[in-house]
C-alpha positions as CSV (number, residue, x, y, z in Angstrom):
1,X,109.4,158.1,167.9
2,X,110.6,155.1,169.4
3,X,106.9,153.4,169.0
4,X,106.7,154.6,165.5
5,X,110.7,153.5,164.4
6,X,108.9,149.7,166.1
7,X,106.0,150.0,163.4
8,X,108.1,150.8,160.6
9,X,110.4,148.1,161.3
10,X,107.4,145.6,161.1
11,X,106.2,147.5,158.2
12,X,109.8,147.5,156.3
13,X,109.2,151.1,155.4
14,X,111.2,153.5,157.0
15,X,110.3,157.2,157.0
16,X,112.5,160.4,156.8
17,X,111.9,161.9,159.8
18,X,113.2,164.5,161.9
19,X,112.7,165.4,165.6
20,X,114.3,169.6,166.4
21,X,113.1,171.0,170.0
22,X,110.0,168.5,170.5
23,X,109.0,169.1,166.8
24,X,109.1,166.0,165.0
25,X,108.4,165.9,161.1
26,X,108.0,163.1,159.1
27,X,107.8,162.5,155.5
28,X,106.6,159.5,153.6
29,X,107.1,158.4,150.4
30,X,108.0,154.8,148.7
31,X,110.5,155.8,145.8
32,X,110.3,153.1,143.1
33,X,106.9,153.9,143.1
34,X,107.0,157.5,142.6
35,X,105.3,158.3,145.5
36,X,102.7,157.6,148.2
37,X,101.4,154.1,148.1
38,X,99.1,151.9,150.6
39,X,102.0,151.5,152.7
40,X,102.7,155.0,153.4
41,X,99.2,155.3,154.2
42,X,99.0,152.2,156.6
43,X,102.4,153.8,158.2
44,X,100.4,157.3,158.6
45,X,97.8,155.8,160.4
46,X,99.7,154.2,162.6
47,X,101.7,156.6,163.4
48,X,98.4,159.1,163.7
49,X,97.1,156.5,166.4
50,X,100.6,156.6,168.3
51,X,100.5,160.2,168.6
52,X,97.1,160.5,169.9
């Protein structure tokens, strides 16, 4: 989490996220937009590659 909370912060774009016994769930969304945009998706990603 503490790589992915680095990547936001250079992103700007700051999930809600959750971490409960080694489960972490994260949702992401850009609200003036109404939903996903690019940057949630460059986020994902990122955060897919972390996780590997």
């Amino acid at each position: 989490m503490a790589a992915s909370a680095t990547v936001a912060e250079k992103l700007d774009h700051h999930p809600e996220w959750s971490n409960v016994y080694s489960t972490v769930v994260v949702e992401l969304t850009t609200h003036d937009a109404g939903g996903l945009t690019e940057l949630d998706v460059q986020l994902a990603r990122r955060m897919s590659e972390l996780a590997a």
